[in-house]
N, CA, C and O atoms as a MOPAC input file, in Angstrom:
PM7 MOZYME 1SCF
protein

 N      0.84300 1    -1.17100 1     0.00000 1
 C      0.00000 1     0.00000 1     0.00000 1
 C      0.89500 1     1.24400 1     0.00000 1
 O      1.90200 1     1.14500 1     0.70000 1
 N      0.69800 1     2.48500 1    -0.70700 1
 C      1.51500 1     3.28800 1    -1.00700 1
 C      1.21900 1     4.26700 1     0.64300 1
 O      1.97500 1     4.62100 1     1.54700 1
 N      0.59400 1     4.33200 1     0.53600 1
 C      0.01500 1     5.16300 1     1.80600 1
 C      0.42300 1     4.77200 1     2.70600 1
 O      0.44300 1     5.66700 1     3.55200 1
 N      0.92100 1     3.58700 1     3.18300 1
 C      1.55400 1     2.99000 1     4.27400 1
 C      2.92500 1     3.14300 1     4.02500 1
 O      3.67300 1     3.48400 1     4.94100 1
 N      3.36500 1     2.91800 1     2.82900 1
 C      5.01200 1     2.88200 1     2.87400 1
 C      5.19100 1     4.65800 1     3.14800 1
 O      6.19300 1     4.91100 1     3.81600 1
 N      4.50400 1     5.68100 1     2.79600 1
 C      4.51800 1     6.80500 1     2.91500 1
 C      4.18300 1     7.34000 1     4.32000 1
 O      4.41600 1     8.49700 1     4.66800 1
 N      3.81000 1     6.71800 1     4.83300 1
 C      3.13100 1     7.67400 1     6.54300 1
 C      4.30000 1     6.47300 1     7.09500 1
 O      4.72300 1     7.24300 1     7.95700 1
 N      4.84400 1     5.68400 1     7.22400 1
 C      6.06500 1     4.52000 1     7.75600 1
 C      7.59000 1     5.49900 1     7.47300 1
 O      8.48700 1     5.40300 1     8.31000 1
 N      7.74800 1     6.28000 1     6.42900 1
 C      8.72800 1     6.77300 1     6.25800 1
 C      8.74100 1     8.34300 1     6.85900 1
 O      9.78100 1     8.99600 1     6.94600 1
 N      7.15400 1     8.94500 1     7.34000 1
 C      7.60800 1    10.25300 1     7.61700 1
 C      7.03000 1     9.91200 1     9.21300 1
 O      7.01900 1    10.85200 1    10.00800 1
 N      6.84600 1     9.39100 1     9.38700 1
 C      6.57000 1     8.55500 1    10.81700 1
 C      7.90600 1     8.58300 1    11.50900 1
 O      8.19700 1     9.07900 1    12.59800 1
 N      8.50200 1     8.07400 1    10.81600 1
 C     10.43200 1     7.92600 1    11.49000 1
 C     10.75100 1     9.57400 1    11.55700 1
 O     11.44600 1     9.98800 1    12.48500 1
 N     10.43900 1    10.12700 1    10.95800 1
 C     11.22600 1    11.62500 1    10.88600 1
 C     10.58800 1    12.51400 1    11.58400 1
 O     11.18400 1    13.27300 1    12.34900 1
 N      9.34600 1    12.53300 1    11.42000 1
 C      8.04000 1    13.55400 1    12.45000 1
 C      8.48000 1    13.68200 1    13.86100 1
 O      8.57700 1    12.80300 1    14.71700 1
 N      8.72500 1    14.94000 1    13.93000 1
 C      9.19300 1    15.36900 1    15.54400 1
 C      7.93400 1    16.19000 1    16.81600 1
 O      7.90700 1    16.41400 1    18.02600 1
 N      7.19200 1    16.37000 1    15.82400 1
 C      5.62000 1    16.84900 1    16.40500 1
 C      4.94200 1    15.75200 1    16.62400 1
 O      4.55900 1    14.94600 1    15.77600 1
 N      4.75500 1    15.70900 1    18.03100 1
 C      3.93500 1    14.98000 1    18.72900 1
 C      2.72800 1    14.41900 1    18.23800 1
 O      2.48500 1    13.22300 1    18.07100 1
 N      1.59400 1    15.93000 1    17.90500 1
 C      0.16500 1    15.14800 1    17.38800 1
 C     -0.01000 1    14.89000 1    16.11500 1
 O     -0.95600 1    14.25800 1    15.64500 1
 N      1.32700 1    15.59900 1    15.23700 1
 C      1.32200 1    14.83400 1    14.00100 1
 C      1.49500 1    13.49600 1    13.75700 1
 O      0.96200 1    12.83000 1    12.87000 1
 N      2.31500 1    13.12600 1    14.64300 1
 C      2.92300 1    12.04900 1    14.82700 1
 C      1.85800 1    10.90400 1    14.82500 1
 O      1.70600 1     9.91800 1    14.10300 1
 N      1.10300 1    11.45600 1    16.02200 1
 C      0.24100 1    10.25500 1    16.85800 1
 C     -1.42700 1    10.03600 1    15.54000 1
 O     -2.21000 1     9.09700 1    15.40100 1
 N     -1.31200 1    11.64100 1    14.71800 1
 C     -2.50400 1    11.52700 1    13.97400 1
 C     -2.07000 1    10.16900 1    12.86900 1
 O     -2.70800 1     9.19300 1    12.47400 1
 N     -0.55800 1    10.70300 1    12.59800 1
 C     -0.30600 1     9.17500 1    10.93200 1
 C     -0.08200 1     8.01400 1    11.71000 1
 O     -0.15200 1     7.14800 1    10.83700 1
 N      0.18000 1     7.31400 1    12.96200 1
 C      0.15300 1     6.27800 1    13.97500 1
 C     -1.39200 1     6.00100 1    13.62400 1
 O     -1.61600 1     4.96900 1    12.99200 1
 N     -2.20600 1     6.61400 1    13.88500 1
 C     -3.74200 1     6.41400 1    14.01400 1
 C     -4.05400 1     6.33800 1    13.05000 1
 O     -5.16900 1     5.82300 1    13.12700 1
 N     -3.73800 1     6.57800 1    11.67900 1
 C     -4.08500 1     6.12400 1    10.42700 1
 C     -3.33400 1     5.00700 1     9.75700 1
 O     -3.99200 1     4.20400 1     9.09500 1
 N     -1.77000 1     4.83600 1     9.87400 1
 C     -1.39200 1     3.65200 1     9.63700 1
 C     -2.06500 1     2.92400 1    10.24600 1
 O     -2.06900 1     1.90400 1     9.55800 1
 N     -2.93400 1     2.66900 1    11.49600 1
 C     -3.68700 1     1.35400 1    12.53800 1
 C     -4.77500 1     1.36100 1    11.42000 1
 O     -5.08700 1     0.28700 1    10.90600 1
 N     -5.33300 1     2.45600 1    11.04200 1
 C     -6.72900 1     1.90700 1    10.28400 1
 C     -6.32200 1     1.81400 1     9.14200 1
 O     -7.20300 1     2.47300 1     8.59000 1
 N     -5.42700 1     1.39100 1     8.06200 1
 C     -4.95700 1     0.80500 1     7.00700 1
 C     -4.27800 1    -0.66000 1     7.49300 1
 O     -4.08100 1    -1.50700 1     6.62100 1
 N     -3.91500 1    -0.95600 1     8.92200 1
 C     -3.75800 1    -2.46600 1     9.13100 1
 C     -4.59200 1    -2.85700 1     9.42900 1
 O     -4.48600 1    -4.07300 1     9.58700 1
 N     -5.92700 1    -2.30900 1     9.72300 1
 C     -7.36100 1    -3.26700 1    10.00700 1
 C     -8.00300 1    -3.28700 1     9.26900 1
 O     -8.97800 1    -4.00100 1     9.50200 1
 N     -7.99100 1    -2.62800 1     7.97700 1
 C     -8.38900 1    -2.68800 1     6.62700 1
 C     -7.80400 1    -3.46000 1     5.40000 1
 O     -8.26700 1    -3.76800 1     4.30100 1
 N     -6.66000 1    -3.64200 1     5.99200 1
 C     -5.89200 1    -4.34200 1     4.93600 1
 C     -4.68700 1    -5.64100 1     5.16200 1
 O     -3.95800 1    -6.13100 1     4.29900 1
 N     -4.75400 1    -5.89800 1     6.25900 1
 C     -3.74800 1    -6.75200 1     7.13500 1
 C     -4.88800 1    -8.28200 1     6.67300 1
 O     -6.09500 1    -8.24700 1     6.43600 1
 N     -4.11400 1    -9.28900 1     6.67300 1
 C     -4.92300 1   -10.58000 1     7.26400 1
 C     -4.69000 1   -10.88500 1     8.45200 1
 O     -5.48000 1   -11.54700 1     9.12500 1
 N     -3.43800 1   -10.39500 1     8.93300 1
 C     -3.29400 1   -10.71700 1    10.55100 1
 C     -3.12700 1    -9.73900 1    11.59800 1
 O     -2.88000 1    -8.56400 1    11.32500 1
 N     -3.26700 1   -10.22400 1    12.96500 1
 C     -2.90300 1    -9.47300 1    13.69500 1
 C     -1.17800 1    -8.98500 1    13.90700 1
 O     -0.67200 1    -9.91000 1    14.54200 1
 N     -0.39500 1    -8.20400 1    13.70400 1
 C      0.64000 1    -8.17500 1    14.23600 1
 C      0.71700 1    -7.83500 1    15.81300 1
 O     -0.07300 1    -7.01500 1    16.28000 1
 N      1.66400 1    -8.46500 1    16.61900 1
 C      1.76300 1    -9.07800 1    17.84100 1
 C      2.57100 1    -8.18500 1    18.51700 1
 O      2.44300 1    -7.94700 1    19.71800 1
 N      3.66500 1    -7.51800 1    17.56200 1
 C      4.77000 1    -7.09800 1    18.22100 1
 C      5.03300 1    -6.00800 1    17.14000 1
 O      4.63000 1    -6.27700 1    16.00800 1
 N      5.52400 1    -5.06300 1    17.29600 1
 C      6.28000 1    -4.04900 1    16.33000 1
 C      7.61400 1    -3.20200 1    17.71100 1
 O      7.51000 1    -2.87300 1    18.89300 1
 N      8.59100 1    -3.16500 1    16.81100 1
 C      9.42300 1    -2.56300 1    17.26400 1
 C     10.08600 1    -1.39700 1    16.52400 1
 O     10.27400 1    -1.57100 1    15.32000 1
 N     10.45200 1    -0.28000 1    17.04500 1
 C     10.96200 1     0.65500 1    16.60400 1
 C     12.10200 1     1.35700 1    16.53200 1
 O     12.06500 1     1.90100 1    17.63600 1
 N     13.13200 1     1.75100 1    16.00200 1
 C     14.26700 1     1.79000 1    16.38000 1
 C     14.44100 1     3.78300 1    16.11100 1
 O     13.88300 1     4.43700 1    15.23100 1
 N     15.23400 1     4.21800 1    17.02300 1
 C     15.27700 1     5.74800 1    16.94800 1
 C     17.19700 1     5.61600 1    16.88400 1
 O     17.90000 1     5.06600 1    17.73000 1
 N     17.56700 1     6.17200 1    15.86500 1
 C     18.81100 1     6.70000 1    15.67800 1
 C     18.83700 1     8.19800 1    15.76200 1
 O     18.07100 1     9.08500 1    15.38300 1
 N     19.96100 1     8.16900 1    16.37700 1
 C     20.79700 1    10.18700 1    16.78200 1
 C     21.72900 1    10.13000 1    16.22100 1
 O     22.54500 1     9.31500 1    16.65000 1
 N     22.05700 1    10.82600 1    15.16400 1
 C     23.25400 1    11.00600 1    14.49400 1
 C     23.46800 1    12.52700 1    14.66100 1
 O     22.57100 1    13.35200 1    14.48400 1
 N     24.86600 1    12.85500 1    15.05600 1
 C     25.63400 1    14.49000 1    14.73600 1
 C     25.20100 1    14.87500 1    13.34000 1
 O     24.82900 1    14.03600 1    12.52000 1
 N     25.26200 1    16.18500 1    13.09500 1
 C     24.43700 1    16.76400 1    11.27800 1
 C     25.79700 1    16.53400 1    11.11600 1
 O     25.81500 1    16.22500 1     9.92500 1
 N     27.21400 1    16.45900 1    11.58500 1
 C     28.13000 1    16.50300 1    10.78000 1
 C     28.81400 1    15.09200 1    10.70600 1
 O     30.04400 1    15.05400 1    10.72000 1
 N     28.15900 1    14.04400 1    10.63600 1
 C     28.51500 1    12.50900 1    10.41500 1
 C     27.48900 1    12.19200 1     9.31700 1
 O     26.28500 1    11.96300 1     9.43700 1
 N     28.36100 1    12.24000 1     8.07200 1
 C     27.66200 1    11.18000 1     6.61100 1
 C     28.08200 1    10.07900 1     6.16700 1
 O     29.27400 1     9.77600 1     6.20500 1
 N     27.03000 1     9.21300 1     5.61000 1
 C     27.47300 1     8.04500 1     5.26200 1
 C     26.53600 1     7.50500 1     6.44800 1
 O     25.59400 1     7.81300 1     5.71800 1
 N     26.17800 1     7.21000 1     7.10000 1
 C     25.62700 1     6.40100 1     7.95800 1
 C     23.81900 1     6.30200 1     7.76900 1
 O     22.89400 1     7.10900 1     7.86900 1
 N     23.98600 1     4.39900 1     7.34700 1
 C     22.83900 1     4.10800 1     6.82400 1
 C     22.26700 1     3.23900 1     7.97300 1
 O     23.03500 1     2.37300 1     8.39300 1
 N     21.08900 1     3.32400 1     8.52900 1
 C     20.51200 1     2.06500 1     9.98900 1
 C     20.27600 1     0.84400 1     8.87900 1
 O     20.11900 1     0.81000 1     7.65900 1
 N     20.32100 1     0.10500 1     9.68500 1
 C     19.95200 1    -1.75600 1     8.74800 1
 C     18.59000 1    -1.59500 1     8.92000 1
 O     18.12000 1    -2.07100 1     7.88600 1
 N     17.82400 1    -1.27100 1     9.49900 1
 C     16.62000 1    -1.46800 1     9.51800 1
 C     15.85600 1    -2.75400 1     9.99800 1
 O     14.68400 1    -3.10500 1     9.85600 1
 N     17.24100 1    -3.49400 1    10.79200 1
 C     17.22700 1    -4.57700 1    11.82100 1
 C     17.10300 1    -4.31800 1    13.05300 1
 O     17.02300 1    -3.16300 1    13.47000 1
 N     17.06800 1    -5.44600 1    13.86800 1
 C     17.02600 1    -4.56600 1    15.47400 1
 C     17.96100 1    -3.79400 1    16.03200 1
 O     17.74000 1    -2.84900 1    16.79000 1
 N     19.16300 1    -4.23700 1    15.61400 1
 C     20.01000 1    -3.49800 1    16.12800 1
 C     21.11800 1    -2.62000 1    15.18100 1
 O     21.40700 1    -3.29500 1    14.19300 1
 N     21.69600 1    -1.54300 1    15.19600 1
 C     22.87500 1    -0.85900 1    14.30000 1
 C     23.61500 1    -1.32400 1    14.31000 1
 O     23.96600 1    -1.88400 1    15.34800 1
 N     24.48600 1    -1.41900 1    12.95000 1
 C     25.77600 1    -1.97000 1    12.40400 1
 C     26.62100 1    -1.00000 1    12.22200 1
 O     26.30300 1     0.11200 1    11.80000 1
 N     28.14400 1    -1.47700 1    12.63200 1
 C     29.33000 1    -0.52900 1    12.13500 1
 C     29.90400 1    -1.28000 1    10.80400 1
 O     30.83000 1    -0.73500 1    10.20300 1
 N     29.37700 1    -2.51800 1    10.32800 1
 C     29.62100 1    -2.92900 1     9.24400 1
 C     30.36700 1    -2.03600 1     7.61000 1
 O     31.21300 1    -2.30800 1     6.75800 1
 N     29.66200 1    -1.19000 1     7.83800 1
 C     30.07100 1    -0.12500 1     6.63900 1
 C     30.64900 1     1.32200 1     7.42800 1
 O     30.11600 1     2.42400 1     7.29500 1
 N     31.65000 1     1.08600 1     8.12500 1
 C     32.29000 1     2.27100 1     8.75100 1
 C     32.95400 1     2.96000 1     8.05900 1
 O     32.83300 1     4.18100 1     8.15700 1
 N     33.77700 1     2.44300 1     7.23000 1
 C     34.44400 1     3.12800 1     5.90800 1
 C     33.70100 1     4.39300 1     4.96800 1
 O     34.28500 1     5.33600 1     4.43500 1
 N     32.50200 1     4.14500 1     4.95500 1
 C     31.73300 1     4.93600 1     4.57300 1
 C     31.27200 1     6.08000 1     5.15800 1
 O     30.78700 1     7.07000 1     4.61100 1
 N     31.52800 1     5.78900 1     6.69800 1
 C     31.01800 1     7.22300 1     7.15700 1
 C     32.14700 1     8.51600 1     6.98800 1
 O     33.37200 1     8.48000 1     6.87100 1
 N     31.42200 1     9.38500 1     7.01900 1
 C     32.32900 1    10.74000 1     6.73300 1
 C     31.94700 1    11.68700 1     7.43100 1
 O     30.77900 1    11.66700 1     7.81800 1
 N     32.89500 1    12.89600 1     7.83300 1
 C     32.91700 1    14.18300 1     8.06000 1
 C     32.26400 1    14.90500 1     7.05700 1
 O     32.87100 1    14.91900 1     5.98600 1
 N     30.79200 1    15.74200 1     7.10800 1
 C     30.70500 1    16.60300 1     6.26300 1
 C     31.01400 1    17.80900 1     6.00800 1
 O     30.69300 1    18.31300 1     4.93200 1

């Protein structure tokens, strides 16, 4: 669903509270509209990065990797 991959990506970035909680409350009614299952568990991961560290990509696993350290840079 496009609408989900879209409110999932500004969901991570939204720093306003009731914006926040309004696309939370609409992603829920696009998983009860469109889910076959219940999901049980969701987890979320919040990264803090310095504005002056680039190159640094999250896995989008549970936990962060230094795997690609080479890549990060001074901007």
């Amino acid at each position: 669903n496009a609408e989900m991959d879209a409110l999932i990506e500004k969901i991570e970035v939204e720093l306003d509270k009731p914006k926040r909680k309004a696309m939370w409350k609409r992603l829920q009614e696009i998983y009860v509209e469109e889910l076959p299952v219940i999901p049980l568990y969701f987890r979320a991961e919040a990264y803090i990065m310095p504005k002056w560290l680039g190159g640094v990509k999250p896995t989008g696993h549970q936990y962060p990797t230094s795997l690609w350290v080479e890549e990060w840079q001074a901007k």
